[in-house]
C-alpha positions as CSV (number, residue, x, y, z in Angstrom):
1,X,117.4,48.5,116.3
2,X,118.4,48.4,112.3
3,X,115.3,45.9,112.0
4,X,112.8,47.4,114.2
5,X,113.5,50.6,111.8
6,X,113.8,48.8,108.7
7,X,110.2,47.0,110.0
8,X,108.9,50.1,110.4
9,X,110.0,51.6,106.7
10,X,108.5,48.4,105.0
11,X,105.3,49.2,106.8
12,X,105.3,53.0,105.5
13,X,106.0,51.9,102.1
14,X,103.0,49.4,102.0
15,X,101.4,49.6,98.9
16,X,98.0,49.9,101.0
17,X,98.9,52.7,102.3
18,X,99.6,54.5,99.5
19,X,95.9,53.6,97.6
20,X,94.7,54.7,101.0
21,X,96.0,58.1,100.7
22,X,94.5,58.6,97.3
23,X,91.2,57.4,98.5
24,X,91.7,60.0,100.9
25,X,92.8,62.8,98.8
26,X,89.8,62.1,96.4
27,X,87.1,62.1,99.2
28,X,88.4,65.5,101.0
29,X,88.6,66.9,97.6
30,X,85.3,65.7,96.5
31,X,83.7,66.8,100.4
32,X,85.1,70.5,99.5
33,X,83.8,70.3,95.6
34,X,80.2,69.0,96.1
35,X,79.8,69.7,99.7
36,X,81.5,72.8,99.7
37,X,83.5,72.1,103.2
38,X,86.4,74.2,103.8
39,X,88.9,71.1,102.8
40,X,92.2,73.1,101.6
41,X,94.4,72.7,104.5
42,X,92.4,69.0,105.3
43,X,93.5,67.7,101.6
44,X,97.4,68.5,102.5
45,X,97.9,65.3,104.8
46,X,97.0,62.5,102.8
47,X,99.6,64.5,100.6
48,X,102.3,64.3,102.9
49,X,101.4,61.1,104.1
50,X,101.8,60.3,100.4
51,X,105.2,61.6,100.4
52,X,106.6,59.7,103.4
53,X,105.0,56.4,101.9
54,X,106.8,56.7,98.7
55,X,110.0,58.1,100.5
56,X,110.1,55.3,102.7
57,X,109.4,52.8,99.1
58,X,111.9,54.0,97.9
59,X,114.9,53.6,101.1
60,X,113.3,50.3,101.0
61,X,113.2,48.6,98.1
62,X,116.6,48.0,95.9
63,X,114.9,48.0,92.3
64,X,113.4,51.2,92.8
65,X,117.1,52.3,93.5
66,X,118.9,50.8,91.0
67,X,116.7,51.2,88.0
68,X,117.2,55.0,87.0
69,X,113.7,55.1,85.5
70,X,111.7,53.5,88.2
71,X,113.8,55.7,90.7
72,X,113.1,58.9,88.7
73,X,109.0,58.3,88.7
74,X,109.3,57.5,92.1
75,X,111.2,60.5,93.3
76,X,109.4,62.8,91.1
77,X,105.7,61.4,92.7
78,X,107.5,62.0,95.9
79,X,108.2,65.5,95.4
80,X,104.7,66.5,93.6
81,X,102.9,65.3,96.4
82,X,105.4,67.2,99.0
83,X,104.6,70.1,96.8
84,X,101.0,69.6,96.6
85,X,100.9,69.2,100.3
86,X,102.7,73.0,100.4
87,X,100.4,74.9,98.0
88,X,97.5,74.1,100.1
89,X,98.9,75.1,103.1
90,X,100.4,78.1,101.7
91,X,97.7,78.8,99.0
92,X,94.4,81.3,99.0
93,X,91.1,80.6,97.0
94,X,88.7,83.4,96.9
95,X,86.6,86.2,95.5
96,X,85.9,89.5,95.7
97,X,83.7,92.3,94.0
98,X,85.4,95.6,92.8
99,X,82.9,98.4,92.1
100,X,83.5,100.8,88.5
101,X,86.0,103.8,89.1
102,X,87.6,102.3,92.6
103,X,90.5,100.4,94.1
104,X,90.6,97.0,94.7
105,X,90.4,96.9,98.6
106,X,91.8,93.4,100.0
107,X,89.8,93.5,103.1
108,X,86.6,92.9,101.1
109,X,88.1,89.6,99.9
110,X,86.1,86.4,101.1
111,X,89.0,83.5,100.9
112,X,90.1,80.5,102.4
113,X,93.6,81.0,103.3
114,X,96.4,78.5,104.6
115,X,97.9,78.3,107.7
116,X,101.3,79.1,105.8
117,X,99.9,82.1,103.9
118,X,102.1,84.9,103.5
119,X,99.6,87.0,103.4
120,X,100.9,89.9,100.6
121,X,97.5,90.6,99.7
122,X,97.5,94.2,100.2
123,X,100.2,94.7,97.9
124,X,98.1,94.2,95.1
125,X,97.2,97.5,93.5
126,X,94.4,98.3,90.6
127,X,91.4,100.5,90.1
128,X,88.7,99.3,88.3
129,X,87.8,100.4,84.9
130,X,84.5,99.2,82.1
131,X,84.4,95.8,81.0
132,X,82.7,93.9,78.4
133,X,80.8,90.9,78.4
134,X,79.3,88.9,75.4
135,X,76.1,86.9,75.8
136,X,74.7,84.4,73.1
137,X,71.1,83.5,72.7
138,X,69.3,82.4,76.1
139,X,71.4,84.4,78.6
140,X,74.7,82.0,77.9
141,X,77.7,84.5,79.2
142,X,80.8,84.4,76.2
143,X,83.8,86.4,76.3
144,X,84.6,89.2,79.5
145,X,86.7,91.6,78.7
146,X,87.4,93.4,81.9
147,X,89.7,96.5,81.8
148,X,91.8,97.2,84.9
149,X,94.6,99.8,85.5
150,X,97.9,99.0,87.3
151,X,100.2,100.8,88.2
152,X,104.1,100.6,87.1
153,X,107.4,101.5,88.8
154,X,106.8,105.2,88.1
155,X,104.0,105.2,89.4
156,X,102.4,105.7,85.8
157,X,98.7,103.1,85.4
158,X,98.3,101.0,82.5
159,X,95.4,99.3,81.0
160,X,95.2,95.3,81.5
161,X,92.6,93.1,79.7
162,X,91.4,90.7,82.2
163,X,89.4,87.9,81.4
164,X,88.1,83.9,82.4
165,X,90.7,82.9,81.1
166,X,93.4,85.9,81.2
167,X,94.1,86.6,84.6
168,X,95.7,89.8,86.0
169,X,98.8,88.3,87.6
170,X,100.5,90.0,90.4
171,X,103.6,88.2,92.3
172,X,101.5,84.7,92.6
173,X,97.9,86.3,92.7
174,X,95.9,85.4,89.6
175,X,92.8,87.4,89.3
176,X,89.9,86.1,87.0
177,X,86.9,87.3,86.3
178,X,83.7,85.2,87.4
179,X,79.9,85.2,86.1
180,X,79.0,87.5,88.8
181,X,78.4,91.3,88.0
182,X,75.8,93.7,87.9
183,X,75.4,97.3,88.6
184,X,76.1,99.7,91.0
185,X,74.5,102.9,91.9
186,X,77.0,105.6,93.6
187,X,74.9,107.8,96.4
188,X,76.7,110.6,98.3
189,X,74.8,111.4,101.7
190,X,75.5,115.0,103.1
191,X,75.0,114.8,106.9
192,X,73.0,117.5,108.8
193,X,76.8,118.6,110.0
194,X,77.8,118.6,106.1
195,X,79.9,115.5,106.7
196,X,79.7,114.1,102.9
197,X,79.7,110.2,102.8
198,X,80.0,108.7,99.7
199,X,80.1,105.3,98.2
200,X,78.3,102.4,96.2
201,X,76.0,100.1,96.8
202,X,76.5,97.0,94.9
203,X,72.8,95.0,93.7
204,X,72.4,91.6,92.9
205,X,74.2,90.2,89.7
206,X,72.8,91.0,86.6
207,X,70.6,89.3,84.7
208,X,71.4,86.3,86.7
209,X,68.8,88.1,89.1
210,X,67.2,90.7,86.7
211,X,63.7,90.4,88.9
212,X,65.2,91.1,91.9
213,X,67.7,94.2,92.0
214,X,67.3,95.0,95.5
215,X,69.1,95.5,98.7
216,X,69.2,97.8,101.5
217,X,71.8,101.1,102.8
218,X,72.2,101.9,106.0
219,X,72.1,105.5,106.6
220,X,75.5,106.7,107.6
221,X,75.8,107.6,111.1
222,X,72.0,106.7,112.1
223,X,72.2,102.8,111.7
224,X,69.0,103.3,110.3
225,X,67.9,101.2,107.0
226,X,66.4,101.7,103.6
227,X,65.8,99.6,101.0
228,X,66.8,100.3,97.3
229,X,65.6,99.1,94.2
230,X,66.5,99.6,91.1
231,X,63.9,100.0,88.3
232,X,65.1,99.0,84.2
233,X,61.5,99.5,82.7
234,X,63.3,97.9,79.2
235,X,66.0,95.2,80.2
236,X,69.2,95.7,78.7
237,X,69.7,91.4,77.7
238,X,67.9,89.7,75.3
239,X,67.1,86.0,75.4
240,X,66.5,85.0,71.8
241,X,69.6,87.0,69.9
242,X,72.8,88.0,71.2
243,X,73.6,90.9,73.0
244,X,76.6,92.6,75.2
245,X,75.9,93.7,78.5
246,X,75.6,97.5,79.2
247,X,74.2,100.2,81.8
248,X,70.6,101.1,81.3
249,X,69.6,103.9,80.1
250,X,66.1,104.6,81.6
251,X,66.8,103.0,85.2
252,X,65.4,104.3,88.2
253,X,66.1,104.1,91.5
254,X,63.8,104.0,93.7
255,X,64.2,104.4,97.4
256,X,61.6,103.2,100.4
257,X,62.1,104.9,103.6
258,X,59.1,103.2,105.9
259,X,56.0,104.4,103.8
260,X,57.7,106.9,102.2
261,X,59.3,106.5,98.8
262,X,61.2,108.1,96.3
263,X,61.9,108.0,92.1
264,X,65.8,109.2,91.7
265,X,67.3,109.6,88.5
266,X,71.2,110.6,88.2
267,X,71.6,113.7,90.2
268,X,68.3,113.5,92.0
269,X,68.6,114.5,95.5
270,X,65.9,113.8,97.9
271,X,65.7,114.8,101.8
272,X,66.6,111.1,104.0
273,X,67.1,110.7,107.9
274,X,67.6,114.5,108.7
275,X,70.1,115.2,105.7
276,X,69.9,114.4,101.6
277,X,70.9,111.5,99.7
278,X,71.6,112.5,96.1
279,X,71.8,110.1,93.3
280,X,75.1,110.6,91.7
281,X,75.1,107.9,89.2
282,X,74.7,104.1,88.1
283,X,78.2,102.4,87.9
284,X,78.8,98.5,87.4
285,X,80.9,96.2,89.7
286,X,83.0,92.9,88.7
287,X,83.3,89.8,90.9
288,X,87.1,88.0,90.2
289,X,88.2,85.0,91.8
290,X,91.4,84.8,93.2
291,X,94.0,81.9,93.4
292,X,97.2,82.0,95.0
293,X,99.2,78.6,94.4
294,X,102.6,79.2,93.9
295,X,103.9,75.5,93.5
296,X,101.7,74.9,90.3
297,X,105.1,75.3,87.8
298,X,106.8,73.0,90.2
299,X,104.3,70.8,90.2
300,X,103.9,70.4,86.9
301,X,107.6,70.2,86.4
302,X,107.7,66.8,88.9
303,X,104.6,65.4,86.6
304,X,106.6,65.5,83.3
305,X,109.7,64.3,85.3
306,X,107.4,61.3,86.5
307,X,105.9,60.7,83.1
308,X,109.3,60.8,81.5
309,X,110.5,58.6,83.6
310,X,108.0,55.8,83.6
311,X,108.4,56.3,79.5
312,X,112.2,55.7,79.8
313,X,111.5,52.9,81.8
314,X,108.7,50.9,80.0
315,X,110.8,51.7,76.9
316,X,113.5,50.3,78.4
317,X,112.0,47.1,79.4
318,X,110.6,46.9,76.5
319,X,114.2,46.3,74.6
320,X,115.2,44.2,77.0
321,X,112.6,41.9,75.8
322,X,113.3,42.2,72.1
323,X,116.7,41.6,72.8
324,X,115.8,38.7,75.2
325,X,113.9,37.7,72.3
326,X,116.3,37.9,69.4
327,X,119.1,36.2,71.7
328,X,116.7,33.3,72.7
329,X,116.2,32.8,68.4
330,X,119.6,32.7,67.9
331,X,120.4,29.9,70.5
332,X,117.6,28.0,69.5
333,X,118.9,27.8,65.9
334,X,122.3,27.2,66.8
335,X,121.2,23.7,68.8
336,X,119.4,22.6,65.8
């Protein structure tokens, strides 16, 4: 019985088996990057495979055990791949666009979520303020500054910069902002009842598609569609020089009900599917992506443990052999 589970440990910790599972990890990984597969939860079992193989290496073979530096990078491996193995099936990757002047609503995000998700989304609170972007020559996209306003324990909102690279962090959400913006023009449609509906319609990202800001709006409670396009007689970028990204000033939107169409400016109202549509203004919208991985610290953590470790160990071995080397020069002098 010992041998048949010894037998079976020597086979887990084959050294095959580990390059396997790196293969593996490297082709799920690169399937999700290039081919844009839905690989997060897929990439977390070469992982723990990963971690049985170097468990199971390590209950079997003595010199891993007895030499602390070879036994420290071992461990450590172990455990950053048990970790990495838990942040993709706990972690979210998504995105979502927040329109100027509104809450962030969490059941607009687009995400792929792991079966182990604790799913705390909705307890991330912030409104949407103006934001900032900086473009150098030929539409190349610089700094974002993105303001957003969170609330604190007193129920007081404060002004955060967010950014590329300067998330808004809240618990293990990070929020960044993302190349895709553009504008937003806010309608309010008064019913026939008076019902007021009221919200914005978000165009295509800007200037990415500057010759197409189009979409359409369903007319509330008729299911009925028009489209809407929005007309910037003088762009607002500038493709030779730099320039900072900014509402128009001259916009128009334009409205085409069947053959019928309409020129609104801000508060323009216009008679539309038995009630009025007025205009109310042109507002902007941010796209952030969002990553939850918790284990990242931890992860890191067990890679400078490994790295350490190997170090200690390779300089380890590396005075054994000078002292290997001065003892050998001192017995070969004392024969002569």
């Amino acid at each position: 019985m010992m041998k048949t589970l010894h037998g079976g440990l020597r086979r887990l910790a084959s050294l095959r088996l580990t390059l396997a599972c790196l293969a593996l990890a490297a082709l799920i990984a690169l399937a999700g990057d290039v081919g844009g597969w839905p690989t997060g939860t897929l990439i977390a079992v070469p992982f723990v495979i990963l971690f049985v193989n170097l468990a199971a290496a390590i209950a079997t073979h003595g010199a891993l055990r007895t030499q602390a530096g070879l036994f420290g990078f071992h461990l450590a491996l172990a455990c950053l791949a048990l970790l990495a193995a838990i942040d993709r099936l706990s972690g979210l990757s998504g995105h979502v666009e927040v329109t100027q002047g509104t809450a962030f609503d969490p059941t607009l995000v687009e995400a792929r979520i792991g079966p182990l998700h604790p799913g705390s989304l909705e307890r991330v609170r912030f409104v949407q303020g103006r934001f900032e972007i900086d473009y150098a020559p030929r539409l190349k996209r610089r700094e974002t500054r993105s303001t957003v306003y969170v609330p604190d324990d007193t129920g007081n909102w404060h002004p955060v910069i967010v950014g590329d690279d300067t998330p808004l962090v809240v618990g293990d959400y990070r929020f960044y902002t993302s190349f895709n913006k553009g504008f937003a023009p806010l309608l309010s449609y008064i019913a026939a009842d008076g019902t007021i509906h009221s919200g914005a319609v978000h165009l295509p990202s800007y200037p990415l598609n500057f010759f197409k800001q189009g979409n359409v709006w369903t007319i509330p409670g008729t299911g009925r569609e028009v489209k809407l396009w929005l007309h910037v007689p003088e762009p607002v970028f500038v493709e030779d020089a730099p320039w900072r990204f900014r509402i128009p000033d001259d916009a128009v939107l334009v409205i085409m009900d069947g053959a019928q169409r309409y020129e609104l400016r801000p508060g323009d109202t216009v008679p539309l599917g038995g009630g009025r549509l007025r205009y109310e203004e042109l507002r902007t919208w941010m796209g952030y992506t969002i990553d939850y991985s918790p284990m990242i610290p931890w992860m890191l953590a067990a890679a400078a443990t490994a790295a350490l470790s190997l170090a200690w160990h390779a300089i380890g071995k590396l005075r054994r052999s000078d002292w290997d080397r001065a003892t050998g020069a001192e017995e070969r002098a004392h024969v002569r």
